[in-house]
N, C-alpha and C positions, 0 to 999 in steps of 0.2 A: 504493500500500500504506500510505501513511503517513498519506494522508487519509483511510482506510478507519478504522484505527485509530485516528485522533481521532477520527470519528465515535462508534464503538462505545464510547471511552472516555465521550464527553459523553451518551451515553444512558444508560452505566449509573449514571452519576455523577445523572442524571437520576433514573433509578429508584431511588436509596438515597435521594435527596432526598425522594421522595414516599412510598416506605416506612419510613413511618416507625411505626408504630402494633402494637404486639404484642396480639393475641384468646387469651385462655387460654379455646376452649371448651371450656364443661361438658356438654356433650351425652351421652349414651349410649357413643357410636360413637367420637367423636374424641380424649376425653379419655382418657390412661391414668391418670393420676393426681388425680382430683378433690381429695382431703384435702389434698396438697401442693400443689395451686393455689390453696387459701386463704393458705396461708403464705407462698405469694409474692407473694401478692395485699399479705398483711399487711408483709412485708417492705420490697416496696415504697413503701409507705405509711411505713415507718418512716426510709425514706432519702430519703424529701420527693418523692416522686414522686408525677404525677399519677395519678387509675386514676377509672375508671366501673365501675358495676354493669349489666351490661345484663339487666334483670328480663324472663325469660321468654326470653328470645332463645338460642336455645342452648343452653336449661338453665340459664341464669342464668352467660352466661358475663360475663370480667371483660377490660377494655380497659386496657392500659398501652403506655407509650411505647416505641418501639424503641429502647434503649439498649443496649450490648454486657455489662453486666451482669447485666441482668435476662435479657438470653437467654443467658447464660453460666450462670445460677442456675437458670433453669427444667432445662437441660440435665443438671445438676448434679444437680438435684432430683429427675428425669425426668415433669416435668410440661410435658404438649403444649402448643406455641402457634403461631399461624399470622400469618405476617408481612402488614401489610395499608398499603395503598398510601392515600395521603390519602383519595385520589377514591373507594377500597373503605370507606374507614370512614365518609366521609360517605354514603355509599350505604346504610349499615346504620344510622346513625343516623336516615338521612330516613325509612327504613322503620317504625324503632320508634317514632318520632315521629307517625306517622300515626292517625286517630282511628281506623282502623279494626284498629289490631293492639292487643291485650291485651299490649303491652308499653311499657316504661318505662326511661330513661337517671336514673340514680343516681350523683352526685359522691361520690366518696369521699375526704375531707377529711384525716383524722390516724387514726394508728394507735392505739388505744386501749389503754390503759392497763391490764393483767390481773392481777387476784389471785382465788385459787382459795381457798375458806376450805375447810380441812382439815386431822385433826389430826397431830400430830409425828409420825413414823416408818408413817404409812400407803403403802402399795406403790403405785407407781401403777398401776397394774391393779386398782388397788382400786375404781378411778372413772375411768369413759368419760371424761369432759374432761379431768381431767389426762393422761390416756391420749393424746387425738386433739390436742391440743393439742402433746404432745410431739412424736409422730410427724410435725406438721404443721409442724414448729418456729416457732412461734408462744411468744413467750419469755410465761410468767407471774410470781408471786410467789405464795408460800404464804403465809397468814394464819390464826388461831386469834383464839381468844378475848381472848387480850392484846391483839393487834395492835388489835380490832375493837372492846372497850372504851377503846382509850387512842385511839378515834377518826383511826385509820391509816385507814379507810376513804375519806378525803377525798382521797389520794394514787391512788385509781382509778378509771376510769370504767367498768368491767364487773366484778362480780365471780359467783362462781359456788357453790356450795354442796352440799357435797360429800354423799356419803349417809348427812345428820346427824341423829339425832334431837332436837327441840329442847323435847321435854316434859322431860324427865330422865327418864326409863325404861328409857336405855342399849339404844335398840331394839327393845324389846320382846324380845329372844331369852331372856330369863329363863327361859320353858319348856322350850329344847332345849340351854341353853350353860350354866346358870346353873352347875355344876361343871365349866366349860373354865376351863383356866389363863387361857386371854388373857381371856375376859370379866372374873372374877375380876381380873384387873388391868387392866383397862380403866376397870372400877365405881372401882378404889382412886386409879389416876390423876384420873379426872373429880371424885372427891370431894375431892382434892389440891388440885386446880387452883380448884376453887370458893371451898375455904377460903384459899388463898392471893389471889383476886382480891376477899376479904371476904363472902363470902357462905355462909349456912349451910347451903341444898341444892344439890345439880345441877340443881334445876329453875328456880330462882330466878337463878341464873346464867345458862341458857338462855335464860331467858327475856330477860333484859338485853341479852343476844348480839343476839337476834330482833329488840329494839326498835329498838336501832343500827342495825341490817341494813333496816329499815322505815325507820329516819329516812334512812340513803344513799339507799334509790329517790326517796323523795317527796323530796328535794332535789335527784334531775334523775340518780341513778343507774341502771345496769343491771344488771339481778338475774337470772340463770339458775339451776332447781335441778331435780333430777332427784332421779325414786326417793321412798327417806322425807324427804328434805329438801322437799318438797314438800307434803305433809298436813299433818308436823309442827310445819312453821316456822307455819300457818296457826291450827292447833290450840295450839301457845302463845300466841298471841299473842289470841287467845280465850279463853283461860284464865286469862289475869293477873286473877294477887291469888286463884284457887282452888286448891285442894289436887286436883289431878285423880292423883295417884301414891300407889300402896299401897306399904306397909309394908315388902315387901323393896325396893324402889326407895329411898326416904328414910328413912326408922326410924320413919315415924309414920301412921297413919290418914289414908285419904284424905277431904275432907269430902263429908257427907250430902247427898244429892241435888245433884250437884256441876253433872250435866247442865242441869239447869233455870241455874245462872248463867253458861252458855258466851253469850259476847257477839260474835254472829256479824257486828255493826257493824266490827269490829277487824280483819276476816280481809283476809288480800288477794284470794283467787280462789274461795273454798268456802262454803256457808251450809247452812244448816238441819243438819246432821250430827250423830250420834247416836256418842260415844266407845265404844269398848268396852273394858269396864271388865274383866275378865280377867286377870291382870298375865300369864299361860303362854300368852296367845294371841299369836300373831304379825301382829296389826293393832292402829293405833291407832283407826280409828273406820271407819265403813261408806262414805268418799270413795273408799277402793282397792275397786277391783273383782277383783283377784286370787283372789278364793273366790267370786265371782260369776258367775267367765265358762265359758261352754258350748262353748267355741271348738276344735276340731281346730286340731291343730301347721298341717296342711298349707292351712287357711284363716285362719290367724294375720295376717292384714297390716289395717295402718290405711289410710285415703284420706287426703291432703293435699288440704284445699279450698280452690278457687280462687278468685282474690280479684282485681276490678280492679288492678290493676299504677298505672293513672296516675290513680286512685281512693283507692285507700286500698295508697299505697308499703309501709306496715311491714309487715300481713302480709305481702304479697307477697315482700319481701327474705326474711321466715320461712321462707317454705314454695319459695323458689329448690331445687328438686332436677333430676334427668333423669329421674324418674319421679314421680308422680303414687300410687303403690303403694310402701310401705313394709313392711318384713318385722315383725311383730309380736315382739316382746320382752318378758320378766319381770322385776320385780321384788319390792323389801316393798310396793313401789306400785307397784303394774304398771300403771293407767288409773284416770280419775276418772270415777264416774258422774257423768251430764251433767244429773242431776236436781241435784243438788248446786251447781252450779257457777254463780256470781252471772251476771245477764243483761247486767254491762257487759263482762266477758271472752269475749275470743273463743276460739271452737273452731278450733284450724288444723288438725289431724288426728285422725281419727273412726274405729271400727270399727265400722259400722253395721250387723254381727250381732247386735253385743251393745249396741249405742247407749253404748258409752262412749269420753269423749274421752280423746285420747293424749298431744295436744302443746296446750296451752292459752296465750292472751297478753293481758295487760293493762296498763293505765295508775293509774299511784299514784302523785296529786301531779304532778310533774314529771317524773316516770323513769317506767320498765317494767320489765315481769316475765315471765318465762316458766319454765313448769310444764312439763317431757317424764318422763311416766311411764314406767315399768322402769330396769334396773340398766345394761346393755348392749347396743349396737345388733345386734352381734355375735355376743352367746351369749345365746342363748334363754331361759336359765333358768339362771343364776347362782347358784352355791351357795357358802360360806364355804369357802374352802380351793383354788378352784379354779384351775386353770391361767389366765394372762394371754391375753387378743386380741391374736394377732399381728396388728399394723394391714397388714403389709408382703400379708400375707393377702387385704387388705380395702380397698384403695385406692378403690375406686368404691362404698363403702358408703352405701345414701341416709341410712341411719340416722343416721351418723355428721354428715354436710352437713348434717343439720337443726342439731347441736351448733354447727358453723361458720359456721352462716346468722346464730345470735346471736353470735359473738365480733368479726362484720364489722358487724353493724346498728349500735354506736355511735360507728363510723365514718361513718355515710351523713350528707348531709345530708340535715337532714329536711323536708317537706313537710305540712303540716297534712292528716289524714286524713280525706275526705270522709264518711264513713260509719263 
């Protein structure tokens, strides 16, 4: 009996030796909680722990060490993971490693560094990432225009962009808000805030924001922005030095033929685009397809396109979901038409009813960028006032993983992108 029981002790003692490896897959099926898998992904990462990206395998599941914490946290979290013996992990890695799967092992090096530019006293439900991001606990910092002029930018390595407008036209809701109390003091704060940072419009300010925000990417930063923060940041930054804003906007006449000097050399992701000039209409220029599209609710979804995995790693890390079909969503930018859109950016998800892009990414300089148009993965069609996305709701949202696919990307190490 007693030699029986050494035996069994030195096997199992055996087996904890070689299990050592924790899979948080993201599959369909096995994960209950995807969103919270990124945050332990991220966590992890933040307590010096090893972790891989396994691209495509599982859904883009993620490899950490067997330590009694991290499955204490996942538990905690209730996010699935499946304990894997040495000999199972190199089994999986020999697999992904083979020329013939469309997948790819990604080191994950340091946890990144997050600030959310957004302004003072916004809800968080006011904005998906600050949204997914909490729920995922994934820790960030807020930043403003202070922060972003006194060049605090350099203190992170992702930042995200909230649903700003950066022409100064305070959103365009002038047509439907322009006697709401909050707009009304939204306009008096912004114009506060610009004379107090020395400047004599909101748009002159914006635009200063914009330039910063251009110098962090091309000096090797990461830039996410969603919604109007996406047209607009492009269309300032096109506009410098024109008067593109009417009279209730700034107190003064906009200048003559203003279109003919937009300098689409400047933009990061958008070209040829025609402003409209309206101040009551609810767009800045014809890149949102939001009054363009012909689309029924119930055939609303975009395609995420596939991309060599051990060819070109970045998109691939992008477009990581358990499905391949994404629910379609609105916003003041709901999608970019894809006539518009410069030919070194890529398309990573498409509505090819309507031929316009949803989730767009490129390279500026040293860093990158990423454009996901609408407001919410969650709620269809977002309206000022409206109730919050319970995330607790939505745990296996793909919508949302697109959001987390970039707050993990500058973590990866990178690999030069063949194509």
């Amino acid at each position: 009996m007693f030699k029986k029981s050494i035996f069994i002790f030195i096997m199992l003692l055996s087996f904890s030796v070689k299990a050592n490896f924790l899979l948080l897959p993201m599959d369909e099926v096995a994960q209950k909680n995807h969103l919270k898998a990124y945050g332990i992904t991220y966590w992890a990462l933040d307590k010096q722990y090893k972790a891989s990206w396994l691209l495509n395998y599982r859904g883009g599941s993620f490899l950490l060490p067997d330590v009694p914490e991290i499955r204490k946290e996942c538990q905690i979290r209730g996010v699935s993971f499946e304990v894997l013996s040495d000999g199972e992990m190199q089994s999986i890695l020999d697999d992904i490693s083979s020329p013939s799967q469309n997948m790819e092992t990604v080191v994950l090096e340091k946890a990144p560094k997050i600030a959310v530019y957004s302004p003072p006293g916004k809800q968080p439900w006011d904005d998906a990432v600050t949204m997914v991001l909490t729920y995922a606990e994934i820790p960030f910092k807020v930043v403003y225009d202070e922060e972003v002029l006194s060049d605090q930018l350099i203190l992170y390595d992702w930042l995200h962009l909230h649903h700003e407008d950066f022409t100064g036209q305070y959103g365009k809701f002038y047509g439907a808000y322009r006697n709401a109390p909050w707009y009304i003091e939204q306009k008096k704060e912004s114009e506060a805030l610009a004379a107090k940072l020395g400047f004599g419009k909101v748009a002159q300010e914006k635009l200063a924001v914009a330039k910063k925000i251009r110098d962090f990417v091309i000096g090797g930063g990461f830039m996410f922005a969603m919604c109007s923060a996406t047209d607009s940041f492009d269309i300032a930054l096109s506009a410098e030095g024109v008067d593109i804003c009417e009279p209730m906007f700034d107190g003064d006449n906009s200048d003559a033929n203003y279109q003919s000097q937009i300098d689409y050399n400047k933009t990061f992701a958008f070209k040829n685009f025609i402003l409209d000039r309206k101040p009551e209409h609810y767009e800045f220029s014809d890149i949102d397809m939001t009054e363009k599209r012909r689309i029924p609710f119930e055939k609303d979804y975009f395609t995420l396109m596939e991309f060599s995995a051990k060819w070109d790693v970045i998109p691939s890390m992008l477009c990581q979901n358990h499905t391949q079909l994404v629910k379609g969503f609105m916003g003041q930018t709901t999608a970019f038409d894809s006539e518009l859109i410069k030919s070194n950016v890529l398309t990573l998800g498409k509505n090819e009813l309507n031929d316009e892009a949803r989730y767009i990414h490129g390279q500026k300089g040293k860093g990158f960028f990423t454009f996901y148009g609408g407001h919410d993965p969650e709620d269809y069609q977002h309206r000022v006032g409206d109730e919050p996305t319970v995330l607790d709701l939505h745990p296996t949202s793909p919508g949302f993983r697109l959001i987390l696919n970039n707050v993990l990307f500058p973590a990866a190490r990178k690999k030069p992108q063949k194509t």
